[in-house]
C-alpha positions as CSV (number, residue, x, y, z in Angstrom):
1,X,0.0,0.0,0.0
2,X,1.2,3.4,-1.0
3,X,2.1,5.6,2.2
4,X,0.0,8.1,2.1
5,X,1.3,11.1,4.3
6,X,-0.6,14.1,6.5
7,X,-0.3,16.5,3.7
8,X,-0.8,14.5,0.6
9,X,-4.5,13.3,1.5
10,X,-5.7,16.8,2.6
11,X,-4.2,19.3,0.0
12,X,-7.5,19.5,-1.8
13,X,-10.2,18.7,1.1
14,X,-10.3,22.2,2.6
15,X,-13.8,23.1,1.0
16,X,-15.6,19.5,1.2
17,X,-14.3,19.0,5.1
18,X,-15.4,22.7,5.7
19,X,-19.2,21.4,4.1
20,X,-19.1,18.9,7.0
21,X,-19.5,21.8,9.6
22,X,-23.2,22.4,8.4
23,X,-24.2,19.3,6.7
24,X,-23.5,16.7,9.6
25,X,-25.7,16.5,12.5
26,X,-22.6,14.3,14.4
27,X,-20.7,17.1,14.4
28,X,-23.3,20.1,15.3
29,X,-25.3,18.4,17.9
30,X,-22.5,15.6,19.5
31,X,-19.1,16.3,18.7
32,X,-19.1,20.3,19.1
33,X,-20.6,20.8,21.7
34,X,-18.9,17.8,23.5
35,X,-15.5,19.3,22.9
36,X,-16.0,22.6,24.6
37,X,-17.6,21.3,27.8
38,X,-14.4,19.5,27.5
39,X,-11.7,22.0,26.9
40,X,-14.2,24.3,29.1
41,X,-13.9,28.1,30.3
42,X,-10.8,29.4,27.4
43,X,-11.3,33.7,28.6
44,X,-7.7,34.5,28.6
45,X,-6.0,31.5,27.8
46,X,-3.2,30.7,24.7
47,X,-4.6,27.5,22.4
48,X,-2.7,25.8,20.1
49,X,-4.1,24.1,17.1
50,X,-2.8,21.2,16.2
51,X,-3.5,19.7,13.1
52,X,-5.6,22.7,12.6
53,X,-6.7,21.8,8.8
54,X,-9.2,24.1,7.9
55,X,-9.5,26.4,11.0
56,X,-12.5,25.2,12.2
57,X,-11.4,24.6,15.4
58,X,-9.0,27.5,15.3
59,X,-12.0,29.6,14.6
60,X,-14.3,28.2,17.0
61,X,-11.5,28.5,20.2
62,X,-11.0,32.3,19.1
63,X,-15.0,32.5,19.5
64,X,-15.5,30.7,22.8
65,X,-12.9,32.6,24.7
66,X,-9.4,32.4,23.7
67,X,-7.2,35.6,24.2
68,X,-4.8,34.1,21.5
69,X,-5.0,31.4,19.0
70,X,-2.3,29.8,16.6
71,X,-3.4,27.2,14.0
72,X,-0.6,24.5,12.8
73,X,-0.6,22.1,10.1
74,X,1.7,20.7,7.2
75,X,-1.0,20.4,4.6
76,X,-0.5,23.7,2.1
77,X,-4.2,23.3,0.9
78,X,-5.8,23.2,4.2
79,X,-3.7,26.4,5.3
80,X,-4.2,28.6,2.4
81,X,-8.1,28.1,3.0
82,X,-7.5,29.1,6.7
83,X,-5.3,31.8,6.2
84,X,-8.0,33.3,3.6
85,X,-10.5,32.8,6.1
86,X,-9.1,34.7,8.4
87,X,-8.2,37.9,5.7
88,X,-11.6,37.9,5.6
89,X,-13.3,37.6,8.5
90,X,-10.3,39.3,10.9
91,X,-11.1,36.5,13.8
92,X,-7.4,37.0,15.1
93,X,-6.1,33.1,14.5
94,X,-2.3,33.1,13.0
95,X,-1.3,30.0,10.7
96,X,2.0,28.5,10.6
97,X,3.1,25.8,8.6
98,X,4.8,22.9,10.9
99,X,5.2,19.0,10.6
100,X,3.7,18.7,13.8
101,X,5.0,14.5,13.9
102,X,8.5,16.1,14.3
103,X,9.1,18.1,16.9
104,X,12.9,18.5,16.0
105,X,12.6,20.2,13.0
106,X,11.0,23.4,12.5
107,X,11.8,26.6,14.0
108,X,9.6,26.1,17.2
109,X,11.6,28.0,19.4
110,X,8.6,30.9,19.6
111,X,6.1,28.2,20.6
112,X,7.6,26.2,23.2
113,X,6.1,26.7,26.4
114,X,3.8,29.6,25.0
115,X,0.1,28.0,25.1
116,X,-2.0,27.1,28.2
117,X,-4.1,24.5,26.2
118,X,-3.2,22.3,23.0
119,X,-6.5,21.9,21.1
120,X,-6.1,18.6,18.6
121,X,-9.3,17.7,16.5
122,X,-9.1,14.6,14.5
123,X,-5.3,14.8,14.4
124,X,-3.5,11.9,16.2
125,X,-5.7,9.4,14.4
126,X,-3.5,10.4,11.3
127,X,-0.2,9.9,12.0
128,X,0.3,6.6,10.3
129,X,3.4,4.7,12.7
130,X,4.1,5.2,16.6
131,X,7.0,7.0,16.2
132,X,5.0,9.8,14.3
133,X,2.2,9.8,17.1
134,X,4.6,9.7,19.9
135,X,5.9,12.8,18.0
136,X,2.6,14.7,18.0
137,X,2.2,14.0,21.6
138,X,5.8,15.7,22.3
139,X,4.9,18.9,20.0
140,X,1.9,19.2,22.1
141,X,3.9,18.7,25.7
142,X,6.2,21.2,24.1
143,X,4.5,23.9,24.0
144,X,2.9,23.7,27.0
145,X,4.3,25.1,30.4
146,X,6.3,22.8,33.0
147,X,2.6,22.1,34.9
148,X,-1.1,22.6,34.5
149,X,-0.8,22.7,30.9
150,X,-3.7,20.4,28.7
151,X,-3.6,18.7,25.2
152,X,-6.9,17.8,24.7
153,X,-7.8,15.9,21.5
154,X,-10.5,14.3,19.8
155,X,-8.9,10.3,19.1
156,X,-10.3,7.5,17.1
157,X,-12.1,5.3,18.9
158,X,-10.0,1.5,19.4
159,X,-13.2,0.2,19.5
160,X,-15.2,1.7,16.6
161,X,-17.0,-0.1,14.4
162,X,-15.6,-0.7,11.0
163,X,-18.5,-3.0,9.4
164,X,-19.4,-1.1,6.1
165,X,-22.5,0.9,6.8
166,X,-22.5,1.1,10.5
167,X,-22.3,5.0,10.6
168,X,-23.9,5.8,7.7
169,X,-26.7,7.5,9.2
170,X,-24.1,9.9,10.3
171,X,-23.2,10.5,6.8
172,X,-19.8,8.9,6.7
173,X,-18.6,5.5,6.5
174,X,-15.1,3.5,8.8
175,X,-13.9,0.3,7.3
176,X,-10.5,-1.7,6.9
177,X,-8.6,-0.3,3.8
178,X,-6.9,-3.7,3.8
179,X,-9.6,-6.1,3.7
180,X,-8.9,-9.0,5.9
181,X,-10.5,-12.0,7.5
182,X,-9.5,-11.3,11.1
183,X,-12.2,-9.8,13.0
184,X,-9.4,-8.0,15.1
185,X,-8.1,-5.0,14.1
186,X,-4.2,-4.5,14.2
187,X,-2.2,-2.1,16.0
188,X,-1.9,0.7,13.4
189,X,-4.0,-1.0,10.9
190,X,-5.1,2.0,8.5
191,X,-9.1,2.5,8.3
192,X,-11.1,4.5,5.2
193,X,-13.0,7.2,6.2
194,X,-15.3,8.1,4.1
195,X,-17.6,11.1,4.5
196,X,-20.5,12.5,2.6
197,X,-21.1,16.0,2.3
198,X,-23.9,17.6,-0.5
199,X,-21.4,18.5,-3.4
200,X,-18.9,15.5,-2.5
201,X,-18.0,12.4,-0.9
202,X,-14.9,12.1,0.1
203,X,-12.3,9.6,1.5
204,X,-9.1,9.7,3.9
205,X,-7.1,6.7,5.5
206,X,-6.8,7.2,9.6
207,X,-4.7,4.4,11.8
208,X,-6.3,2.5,14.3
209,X,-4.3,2.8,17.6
210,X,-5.2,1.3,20.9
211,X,-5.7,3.0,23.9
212,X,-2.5,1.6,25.7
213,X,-0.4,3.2,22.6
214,X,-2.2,6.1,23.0
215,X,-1.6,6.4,26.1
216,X,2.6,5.4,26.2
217,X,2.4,7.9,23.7
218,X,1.3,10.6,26.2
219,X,3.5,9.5,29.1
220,X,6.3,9.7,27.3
221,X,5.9,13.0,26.3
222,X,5.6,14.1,29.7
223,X,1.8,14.2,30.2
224,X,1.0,12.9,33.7
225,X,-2.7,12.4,33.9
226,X,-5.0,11.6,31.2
227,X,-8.6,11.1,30.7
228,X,-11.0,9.3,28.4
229,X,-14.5,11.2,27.8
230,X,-17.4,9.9,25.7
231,X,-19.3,12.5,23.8
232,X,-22.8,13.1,24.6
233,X,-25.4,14.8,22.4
234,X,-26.9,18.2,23.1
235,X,-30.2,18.6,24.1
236,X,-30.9,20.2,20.6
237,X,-29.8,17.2,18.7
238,X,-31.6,14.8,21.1
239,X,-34.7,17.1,20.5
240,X,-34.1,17.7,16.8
241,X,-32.9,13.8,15.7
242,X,-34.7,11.8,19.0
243,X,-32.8,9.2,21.0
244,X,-32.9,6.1,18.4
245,X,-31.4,8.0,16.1
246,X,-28.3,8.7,18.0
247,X,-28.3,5.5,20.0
248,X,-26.1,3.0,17.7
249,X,-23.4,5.9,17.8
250,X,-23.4,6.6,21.5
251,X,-22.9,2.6,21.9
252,X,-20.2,2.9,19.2
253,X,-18.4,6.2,19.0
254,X,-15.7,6.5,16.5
255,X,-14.0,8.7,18.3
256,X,-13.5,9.6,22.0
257,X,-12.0,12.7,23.7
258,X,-8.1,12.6,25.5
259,X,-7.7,15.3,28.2
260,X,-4.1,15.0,28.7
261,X,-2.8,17.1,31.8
262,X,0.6,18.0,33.0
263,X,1.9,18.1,36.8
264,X,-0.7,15.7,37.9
265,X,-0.5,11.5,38.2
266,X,-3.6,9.2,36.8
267,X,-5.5,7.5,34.3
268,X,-9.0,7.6,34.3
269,X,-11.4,5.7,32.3
């Protein structure tokens, strides 16, 4: 299988991943509002990005609270959509182009222990061997101060369900990009995402890694305490979609929330 790297898959996918924001009710009603009762009050406080795509997130921190926001990524595509955003629209987000897998290249000096919080949406599930995701975990811990810092990401699910079809009601699709007869999936093994939007579907290969990876991963960067959340839906999307709807996703999330936390000891479930 060709490797397919960060940037490569997401030069072009600025527009369609930006339709997602409006089209899909998983994100609007579950995984948006889930996120900032996570990351919680922001007034004041210096978030990085990481993996910040289109500047959705980026966008959204600056709006809930954030004093200062920097968006990073390595795909060119996504980042020229940002930074045109923000000539627009004047939110105050800066964009900086960094291979956030490898925190020894890059001139990071001006970001090293500069943020309070380390926002990552949808970004560790892409780095596609451990020694990449142990990396994103150390550019995170980097820029974070010496205690009460957070990284707090958004991480594929070990557990989600990868049958064709089982999210499609959600308006995107996780399966095995190498077909196989196992019923267990492999440390690492890559998973197609694919995601429907009104103008475009739309495909991307993620990397299934379990929650004891995930979590060396973090330790070894220096992260002391870490915790697993589920999302919930908001009371609009229960009232808007009703509780069958959402009930086969909430028993199955594909993804589940890491608040990683510095100067403290702990796992929790």
């Amino acid at each position: 299988m060709k490797e397919i790297t960060m940037s490569s898959q997401f030069d072009d996918l600025a527009r369609p991943y930006e339709s997602t924001v409006a089209s899909m009710a998983v994100r609007k009603h579950l995984e948006y509002p889930s996120y900032m009762e996570a990351v919680g009050e922001l007034g004041g406080l210096a978030v990085l990005d990481l993996g910040c795509g289109s500047g959705v997130y980026s966008r959204r921190l600056r709006k809930w609270g954030a004093e200062r926001v920097v968006g990073v990524d390595i795909s060119e595509g996504m980042l020229a959509y940002a930074r045109a955003r923000e000539a627009e629209e004047r939110i105050g987000v800066e964009y900086l182009a960094r291979d956030i897998t490898n925190p020894l290249e890059g001139p990071d000096a001006d970001l090293d222990g500069a943020f309070d919080l380390v926002a990552g949406v949808y970004v560790s599930p892409y780095a596609p061997t451990v020694n990449q995701l142990h990396g994103l975990f150390r550019t995170a811990r980097r820029a974070l101060p010496a205690t009460g810092g957070r990284f707090v990401t958004y991480a594929l699910n070990p557990e989600a369900a990868t049958q064709p079809g089982y999210y499609s009601d959600y308006d995107f699709d996780l399966v095995r990009a190498e077909p196989s007869g196992s019923r267990t999936v492999p440390e690492g093994a890559p998973l197609r995402l694919t995601v429907t939007v009104p103008e475009r579907t739309f495909s991307v290969i993620a990397y299934r890694w379990s929650r004891d990876v995930q979590e060396e991963a973090a330790h070894d960067a220096g992260f002391t305490r870490l915790r697993w959340i589920q999302p919930h839906v908001s009371e609009e999307g229960l009232r808007l979609h009703g509780e069958a709807y959402w009930k086969p996703y909430l028993d199955c999330p594909h993804t589940l929330i890491l608040d990683c936390t510095t100067g403290q000891t702990g796992t929790n479930p």
